[in-house]
C-alpha positions in Angstrom: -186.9 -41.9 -46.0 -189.2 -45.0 -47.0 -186.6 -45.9 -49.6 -183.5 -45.6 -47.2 -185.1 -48.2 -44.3 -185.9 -50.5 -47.5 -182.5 -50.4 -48.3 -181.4 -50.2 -45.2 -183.0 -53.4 -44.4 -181.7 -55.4 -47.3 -178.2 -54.7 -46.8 -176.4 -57.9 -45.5 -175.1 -57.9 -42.0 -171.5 -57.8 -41.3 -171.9 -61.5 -40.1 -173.3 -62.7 -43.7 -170.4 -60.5 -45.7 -168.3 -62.6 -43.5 -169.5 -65.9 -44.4 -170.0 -64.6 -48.4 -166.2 -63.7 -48.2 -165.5 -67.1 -47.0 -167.1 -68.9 -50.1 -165.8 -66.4 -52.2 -162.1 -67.5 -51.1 -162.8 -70.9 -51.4 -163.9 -70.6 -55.2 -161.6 -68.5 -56.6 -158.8 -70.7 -54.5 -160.1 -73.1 -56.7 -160.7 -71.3 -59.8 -156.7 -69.2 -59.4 -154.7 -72.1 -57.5 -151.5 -69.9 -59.4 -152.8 -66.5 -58.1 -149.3 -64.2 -56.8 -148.7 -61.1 -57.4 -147.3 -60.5 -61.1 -144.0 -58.2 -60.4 -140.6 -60.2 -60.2 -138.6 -59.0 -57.7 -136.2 -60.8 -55.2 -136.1 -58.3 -52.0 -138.3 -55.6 -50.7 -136.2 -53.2 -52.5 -136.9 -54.1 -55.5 -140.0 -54.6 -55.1 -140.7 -51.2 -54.0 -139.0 -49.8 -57.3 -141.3 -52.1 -59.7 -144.6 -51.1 -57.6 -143.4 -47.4 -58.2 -142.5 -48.1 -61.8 -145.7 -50.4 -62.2 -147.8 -47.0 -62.0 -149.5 -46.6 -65.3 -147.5 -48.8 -66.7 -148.6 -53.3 -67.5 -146.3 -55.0 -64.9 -145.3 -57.5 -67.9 -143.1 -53.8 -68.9 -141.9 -53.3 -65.5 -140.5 -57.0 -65.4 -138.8 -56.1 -68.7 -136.9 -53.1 -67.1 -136.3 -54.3 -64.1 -134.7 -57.6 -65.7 -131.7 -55.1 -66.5 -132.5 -52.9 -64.1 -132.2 -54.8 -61.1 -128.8 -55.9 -62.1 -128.0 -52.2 -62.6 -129.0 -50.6 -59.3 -128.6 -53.1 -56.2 -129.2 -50.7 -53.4 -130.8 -47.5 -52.2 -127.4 -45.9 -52.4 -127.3 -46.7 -56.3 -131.0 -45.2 -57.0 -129.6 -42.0 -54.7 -126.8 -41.5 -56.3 -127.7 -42.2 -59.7 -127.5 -39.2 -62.6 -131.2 -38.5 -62.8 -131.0 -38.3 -67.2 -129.4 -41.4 -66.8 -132.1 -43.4 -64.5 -134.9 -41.5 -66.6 -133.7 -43.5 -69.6 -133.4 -46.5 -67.9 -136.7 -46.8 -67.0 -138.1 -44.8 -69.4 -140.3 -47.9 -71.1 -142.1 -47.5 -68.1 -143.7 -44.0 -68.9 -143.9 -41.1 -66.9 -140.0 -41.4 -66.6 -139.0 -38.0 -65.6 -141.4 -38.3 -62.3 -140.9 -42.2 -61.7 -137.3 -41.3 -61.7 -137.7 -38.6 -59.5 -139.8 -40.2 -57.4 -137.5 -43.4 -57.2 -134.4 -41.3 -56.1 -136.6 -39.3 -53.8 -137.7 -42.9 -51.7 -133.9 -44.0 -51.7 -132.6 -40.8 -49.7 -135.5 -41.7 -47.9 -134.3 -44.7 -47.2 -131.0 -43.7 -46.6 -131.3 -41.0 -44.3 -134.3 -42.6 -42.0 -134.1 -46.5 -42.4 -130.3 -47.2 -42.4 -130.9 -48.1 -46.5 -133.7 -50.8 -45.5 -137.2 -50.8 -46.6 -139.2 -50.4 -43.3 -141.6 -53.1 -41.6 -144.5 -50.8 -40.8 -147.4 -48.9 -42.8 -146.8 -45.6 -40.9 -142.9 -46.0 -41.7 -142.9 -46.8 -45.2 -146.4 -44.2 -46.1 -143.8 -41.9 -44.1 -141.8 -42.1 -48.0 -142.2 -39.5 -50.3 -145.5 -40.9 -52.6 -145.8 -43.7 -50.6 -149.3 -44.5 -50.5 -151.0 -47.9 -48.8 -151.7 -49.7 -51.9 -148.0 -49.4 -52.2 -147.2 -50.2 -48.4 -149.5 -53.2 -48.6 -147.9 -54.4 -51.7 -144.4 -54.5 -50.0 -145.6 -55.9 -46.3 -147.7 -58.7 -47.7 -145.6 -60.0 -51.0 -141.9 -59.1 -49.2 -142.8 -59.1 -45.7 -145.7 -61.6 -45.3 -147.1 -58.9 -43.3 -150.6 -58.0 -42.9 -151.3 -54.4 -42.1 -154.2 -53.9 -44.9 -155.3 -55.1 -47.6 -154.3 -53.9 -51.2 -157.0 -52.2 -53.4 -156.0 -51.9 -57.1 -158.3 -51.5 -59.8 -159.5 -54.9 -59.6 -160.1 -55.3 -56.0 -162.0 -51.9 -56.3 -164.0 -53.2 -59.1 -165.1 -56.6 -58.1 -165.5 -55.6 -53.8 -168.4 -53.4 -55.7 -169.7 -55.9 -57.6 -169.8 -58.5 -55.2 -171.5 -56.5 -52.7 -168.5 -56.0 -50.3 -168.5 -52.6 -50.2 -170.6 -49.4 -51.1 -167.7 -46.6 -50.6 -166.5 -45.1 -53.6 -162.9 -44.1 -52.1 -160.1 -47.1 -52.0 -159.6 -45.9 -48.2 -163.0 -46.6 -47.0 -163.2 -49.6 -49.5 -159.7 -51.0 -48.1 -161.2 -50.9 -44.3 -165.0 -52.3 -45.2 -163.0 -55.1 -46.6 -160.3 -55.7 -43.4 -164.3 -55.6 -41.6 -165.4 -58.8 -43.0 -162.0 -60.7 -44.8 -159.8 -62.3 -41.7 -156.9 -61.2 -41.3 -154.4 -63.8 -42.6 -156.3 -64.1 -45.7 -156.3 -59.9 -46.1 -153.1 -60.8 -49.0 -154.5 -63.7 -50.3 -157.7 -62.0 -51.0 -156.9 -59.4 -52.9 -154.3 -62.1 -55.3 -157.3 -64.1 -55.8 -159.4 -61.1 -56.9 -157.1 -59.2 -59.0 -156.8 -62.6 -61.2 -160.0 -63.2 -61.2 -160.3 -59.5 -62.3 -158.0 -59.7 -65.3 -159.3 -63.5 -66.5 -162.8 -63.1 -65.9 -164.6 -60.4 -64.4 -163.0 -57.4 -67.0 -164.5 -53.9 -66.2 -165.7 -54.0 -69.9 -167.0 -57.1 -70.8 -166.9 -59.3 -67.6 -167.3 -63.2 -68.3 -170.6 -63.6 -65.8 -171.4 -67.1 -67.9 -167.8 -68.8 -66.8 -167.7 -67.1 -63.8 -167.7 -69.3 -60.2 -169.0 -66.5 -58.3 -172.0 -66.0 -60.4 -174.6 -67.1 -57.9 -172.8 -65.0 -55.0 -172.9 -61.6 -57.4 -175.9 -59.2 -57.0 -174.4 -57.6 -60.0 -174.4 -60.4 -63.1 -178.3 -59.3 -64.1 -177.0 -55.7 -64.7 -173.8 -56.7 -66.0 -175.0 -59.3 -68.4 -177.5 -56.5 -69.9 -174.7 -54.0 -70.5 -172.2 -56.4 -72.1 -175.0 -57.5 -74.6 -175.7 -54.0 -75.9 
């Protein structure tokens, strides 16, 4: 019990996550002016095929398919009604073909049958898709929508919200809503661009650059990061 008030009591409050989120924004703004999410797509469409084709897979090979791809399948009618062997090999690059291709022509009877072909505006609606999960959602209604229902947790986000001291849930769920707690709301998509680059440029799960990084002094984590990455 003596060890829980202790820690209990050196937890920051909500109010001081706030401001720490705040200052966190405003260096990595800084440090990642070019910060956007990484999948080319040019409607909500396609974006929801690369996020379900960027599963497992670098999104530098989903822009490689999808270059062809796009120009291949223009609506949810295509992916529907597209010979499953064939739309395995087209996409096969990818990996895990045979259920991304499933999955893909799954989402587009979806689409067809309950949206009139159109990606829906809503988390509720488009988590309503088969395998539609909110990382997923929040990837379409911020980067196609500018909408901000949530805020996306990749491995990155995950990852650095633990270092920073954002967060001490281990489940992206409870991770995603300690984070809408203390980010405002119009920065919920901005925030998570900022730290997924800052994620892959500097703070790498394996050997994280703590003696470049701007958010060294705002990290409760560099001690016991630094001693790992220098065994």
């Amino acid at each position: 019990m003596a060890d829980e008030r202790v820690k209990t009591a050196l937890d920051p409050s909500e109010e001081e996550l706030k401001e720490k989120v705040l200052k966190i924004i405003d260096l990595l703004e800084k440090e990642h002016p070019d910060a956007k999410i990484a999948l080319k797509f040019s409607n909500p469409l396609e974006l929801l095929i690369a996020t379900i084709l960027a599963a497992q897979c670098t999104d530098e090979r989903v822009n490689e398919v999808t270059r062809t791809l796009f120009k291949k399948y223009r609506s949810a009618e295509d992916y529907a009604n597209a010979d499953l062997a064939v739309l395995e090999q087209d996409i096969k690059p990818t990996g895990y073909y045979r259920v991304k291709a499933r999955r893909i022509k799954e989402v587009c009877k979806a689409l067809i049958e309950k949206f009139n072909s159109e990606v829906p505006r809503s988390m509720e609606e488009l988590t309503s898709l088969p395998g539609v999960a909110r990382k997923t959602a929040n990837i379409v209604l911020t980067n196609a929508y500018g909408i901000n229902e949530g805020i996306i947790v990749d491995t990155h986000v995950l990852r650095l919200a633990k270092r920073l001291g954002l967060t001490q849930s281990k489940t992206r769920e409870k991770i995603e809503r300690d984070l809408m707690k203390i980010v405002p709301r119009e920065k919920w998509g901005r925030f998570a661009d900022l730290l997924i680059f800052h994620g892959r440029r500097v703070c790498n799960a394996r050997k994280p650059k703590c003696d470049i990084c701007v958010l060294r002094d705002l990290c409760p984590s560099k001690e016991t990061l630094n001693v790992q990455t220098s065994k």
